[in-house]
Every structure is written in C-alpha cells, then in structure tokens.
N, C-alpha and C positions, 0 to 999 in steps of 0.2 A: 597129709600134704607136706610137712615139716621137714618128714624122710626122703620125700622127691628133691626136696630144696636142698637137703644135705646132700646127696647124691648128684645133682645137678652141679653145685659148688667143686666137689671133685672134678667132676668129666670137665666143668671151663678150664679148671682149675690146671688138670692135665693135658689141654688143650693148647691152653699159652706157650709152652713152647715150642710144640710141633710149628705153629703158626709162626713162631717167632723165627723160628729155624728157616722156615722157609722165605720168608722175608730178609733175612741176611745174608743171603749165599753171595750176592755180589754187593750189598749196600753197608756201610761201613758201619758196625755196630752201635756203635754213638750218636752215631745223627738217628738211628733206627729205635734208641732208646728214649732219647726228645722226641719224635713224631708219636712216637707208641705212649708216654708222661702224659701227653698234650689230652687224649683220649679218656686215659686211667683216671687222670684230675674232671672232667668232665662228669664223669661215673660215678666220684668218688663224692661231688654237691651232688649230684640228684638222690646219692644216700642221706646227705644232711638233709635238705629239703624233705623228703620223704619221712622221716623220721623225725621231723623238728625237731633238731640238734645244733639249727642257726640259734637257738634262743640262746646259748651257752658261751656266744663269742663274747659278749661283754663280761662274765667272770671268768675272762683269761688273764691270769697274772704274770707279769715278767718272768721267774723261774719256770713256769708251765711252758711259757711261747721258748724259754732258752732254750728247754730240754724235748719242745717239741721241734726246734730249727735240728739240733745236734740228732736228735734221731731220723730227721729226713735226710740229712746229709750221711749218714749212717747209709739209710736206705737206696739213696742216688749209688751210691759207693757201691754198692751191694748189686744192684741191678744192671749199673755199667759193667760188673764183671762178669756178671751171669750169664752177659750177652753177650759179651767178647768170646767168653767160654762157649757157649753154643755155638758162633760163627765158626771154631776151630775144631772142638773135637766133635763125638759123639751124642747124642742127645741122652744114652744109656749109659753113659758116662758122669757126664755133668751135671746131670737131674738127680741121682742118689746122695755125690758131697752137698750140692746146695740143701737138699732134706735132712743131710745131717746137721743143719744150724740147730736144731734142735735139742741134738747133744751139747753141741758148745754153749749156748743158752743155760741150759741145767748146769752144766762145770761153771759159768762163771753167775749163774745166779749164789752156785750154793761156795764159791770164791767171795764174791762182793757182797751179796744181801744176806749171806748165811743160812739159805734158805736149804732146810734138809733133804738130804738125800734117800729114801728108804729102797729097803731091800724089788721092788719090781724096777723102781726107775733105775736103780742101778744096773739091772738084770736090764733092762731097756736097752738102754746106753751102749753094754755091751753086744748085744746083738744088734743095733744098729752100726754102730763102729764097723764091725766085725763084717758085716753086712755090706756095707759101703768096700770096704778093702777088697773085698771079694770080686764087688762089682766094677770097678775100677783097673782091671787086669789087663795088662798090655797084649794084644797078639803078639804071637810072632811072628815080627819081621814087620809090625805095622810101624810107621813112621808118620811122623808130625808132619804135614805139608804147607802148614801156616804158622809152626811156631807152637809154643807149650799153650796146653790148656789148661793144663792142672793148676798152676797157679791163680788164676782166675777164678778157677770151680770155689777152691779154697776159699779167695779174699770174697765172692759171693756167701758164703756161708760163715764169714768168722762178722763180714759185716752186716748179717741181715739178724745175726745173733746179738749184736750191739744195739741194733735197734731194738730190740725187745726190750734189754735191759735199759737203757736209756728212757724208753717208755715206760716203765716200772720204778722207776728213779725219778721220773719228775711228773707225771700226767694222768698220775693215779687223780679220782675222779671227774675226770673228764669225758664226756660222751665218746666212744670209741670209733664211729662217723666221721663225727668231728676234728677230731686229734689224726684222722687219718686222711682228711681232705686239706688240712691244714700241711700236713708231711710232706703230700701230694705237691699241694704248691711249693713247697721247698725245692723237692724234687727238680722240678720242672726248671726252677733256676739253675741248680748246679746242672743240669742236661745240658741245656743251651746256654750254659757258660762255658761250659767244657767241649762242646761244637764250634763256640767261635773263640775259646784260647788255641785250640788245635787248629788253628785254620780250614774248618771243613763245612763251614759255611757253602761254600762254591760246590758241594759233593750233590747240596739238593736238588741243583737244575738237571744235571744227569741221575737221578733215582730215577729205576725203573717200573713204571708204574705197576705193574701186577705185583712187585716185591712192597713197595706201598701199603697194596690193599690188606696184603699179607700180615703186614705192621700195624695195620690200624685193627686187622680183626684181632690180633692177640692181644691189644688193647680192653679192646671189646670184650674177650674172654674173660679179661681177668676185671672188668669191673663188674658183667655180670656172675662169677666165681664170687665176688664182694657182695654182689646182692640177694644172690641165692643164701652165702654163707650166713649171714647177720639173721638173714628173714628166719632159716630155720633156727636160730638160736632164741630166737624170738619166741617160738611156739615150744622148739625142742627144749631134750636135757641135752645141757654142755658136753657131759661124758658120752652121749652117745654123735651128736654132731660132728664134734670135733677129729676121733678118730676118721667117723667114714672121708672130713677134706683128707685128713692125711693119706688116703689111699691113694690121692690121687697121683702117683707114682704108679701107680699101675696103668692108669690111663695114657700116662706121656709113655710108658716102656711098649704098652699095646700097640699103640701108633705109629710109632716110633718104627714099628717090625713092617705095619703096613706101608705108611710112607715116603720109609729111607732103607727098608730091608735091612734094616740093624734087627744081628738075630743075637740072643743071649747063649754063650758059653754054657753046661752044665754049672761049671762055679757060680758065673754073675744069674744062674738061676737059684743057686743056694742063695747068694745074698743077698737078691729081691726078695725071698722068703723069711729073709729075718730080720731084715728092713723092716717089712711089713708087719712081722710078729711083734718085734719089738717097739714098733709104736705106738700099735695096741695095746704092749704091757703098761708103757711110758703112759697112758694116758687113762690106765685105770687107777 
C-alpha cells in the first residue's frame, strides 16, 4: 500500500501545476496564490489532526516559531514566484528550475551547515544542472509575450531552497505536520498581504469562476500530494519514497504534452533524462 501512496504523492504532486496553470491564464497570479494558501493551509491541520502533532504546539519555543515564521515567508516568496512563472512561460520550462532547488539546497547546506558533499551527490548535482539547462532552451524565434519568466522560475527555486535550510536551522525536532501547517499559516499572511499592498483586492469580484475551480483543485492536489507523501513515509523506506515524489516531473512534463501540446525538443528530452537520473543518484 506504502508504494501506491508514494506513487500517488508524485501523480498530485505533478498535477499541481498543470491545474495551477490552467487556473491563471486570465486571473492574476497573486490573488490565484492566496485562494490556492487558503486550501493548502486547510490540508495541511487535517495532517496535524490526523497524526496528533497538535500535542507539540505547547513545546514551541520562540527560536522554533522564529525560524519557522522566516521559513514560511521563504516559502510565500517561493510560491508567488512559481506562479508568476507559470502564468508566463511554459510549464516544461519552469517545472525543471523550480526542481532544481534541490541543487541549491545541497551547495548551501554543504556552504552554511558543512554538510558534506560525496562523490554520487556531486555526480547528482551535475546532471541535474546540466539537465535543467538543457531543458530550458529557447526556440527559435519564440518570444516572451508577458514578460521574463526566468527570473521568476529562478527566485522560485533559490527561495524554496531557503526554506529547507532555514528548517534545518531552527525546527529540528519538531513534528514535520506541524512545522508545515504552522509555515502554511505564515503563508497565508504574506499571500493576502501582498494582494492587498498591490491593490488587487478588487481583481476577486471579476475571477472567472471555472479558472477558480482550477485554483482550488491544485490546492487540493498538493495537500493530498502531502497526504499521500507522509502516510507512505510512515509505512515506507525514506530512500525508496522519496525518490519515486521526485519523479514527479514526469507527470507535470506528461501533461503538460497532453493539455497545452508543449512537446519536448530532442535536447529538453536529454535533460529530463538526467534530471531524472540524477535525482535518483542525489538520493541514494
């Protein structure tokens, strides 16, 4: 059952942004990142609750709640760019830099915590990199029609890499439910703080409801992606779990062909291939 749950966590997993994608063609990425919070945070107590991991809010100490505000705001950061980038570029684009936070994670764990680097993760890193650039390749003759995405794609993956470390910096043991329904509600502020310092407050009454529904299932995706991931962690091994989420690149790129006919180059098919190899390595 453990490996359906693993497996399951992927396909949501790879799911969220198809869905997200389609939810923002006309609706303003921000407000679409608040509506979509409001869900995730909902998803994210029925983890605590389910797991009794409310017992643990009273041994929350001020340096824990510091570094758990600083990692949610990390993560707000991270997700409004993710969706900015989606609204703009391609979804076989922007789905491989955000997967590479996982390089930048390892260069500034093994920068800040010291934390060693050996010979596969290194070999990882490189095929993921490598991988990524590959996949990233401009047509010819394609042009931006809303403005750069790549910067975006990037500040998505340099801040969802913060939030790791940041979580490893302050929130060590802490129930991992809990420390991530607590984030959740961080989230959720800087969302709709950033909807109404931008003045976009007024953008709700015109959301177009099927783009909406769109928003609230990729919500939906990614908490049960959360529920699926945890439960088989529960039953499974770590080293076998955790790769199969990471596949889930494959699922946003499969979709991705069917839903929006974005078809992969010969190259950007090299470097989903070593994306993929090299996460594997990275995580044996």
């Amino acid at each position: 059952m453990w490996i359906l749950m693993a497996f399951g966590s992927a396909l949501f997993a790879g799911l969220t942004a198809i869905l997200a994608k389609c939810g923002i063609r006309r609706t303003d990425s921000t407000v679409a990142t608040a509506i979509r919070t409001i869900v995730v945070l909902l998803f994210s107590w029925v983890m605590v609750f389910l797991t009794g991991a409310q017992a643990g809010l009273g041994d929350l100490g001020g340096r824990t709640l510091l570094f758990l505000t600083l990692s949610g705001l990390a993560t707000g950061a991270s997700w409004l760019c993710y969706f900015r980038a989606l609204q703009i570029g391609d979804v076989n684009k922007v789905t491989p830099i955000d997967k590479s936070s996982t390089v930048l994670t390892i260069l500034l764990a093994f920068l800040l915590l010291r934390e060693p680097v050996g010979g596969p993760k290194a070999l990882g890193v490189l095929c993921v990199g490598v991988g990524t650039w590959l996949m990233i390749e401009k047509k010819a003759g394609q042009k931006e029609s809303q403005g750069p995405w790549l910067p975006y794609a990037l500040g998505s993956a340099v801040f969802a890499s913060l939030t790791a470390i940041l979580g490893k910096l302050g929130v060590e043991g802490v129930d991992s439910n809990l420390a991530t329904a607590i984030r959740t509600g961080v989230v959720l502020v800087m969302a709709w703080g950033m909807v109404a310092v931008t003045g976009k407050g007024a953008l709700l009454k015109t959301l177009p409801k099927e783009e909406l529904g769109f928003i609230c299932l990729s919500g939906v995706a990614t908490g049960a992606s959360w529920l699926c991931y945890y439960r088989a962690l529960q039953a499974g091994p770590a080293s076998v779990v955790v790769p199969i989420d990471k596949l889930s690149i494959l699922v946003t790129v499969a979709f991705s062909g069917l839903v929006f006919h974005e078809r992969l180059s010969p190259r950007a098919g090299l470097g989903l291939a070593l994306i993929t190899g090299g996460t594997l390595v990275m995580l044996l």
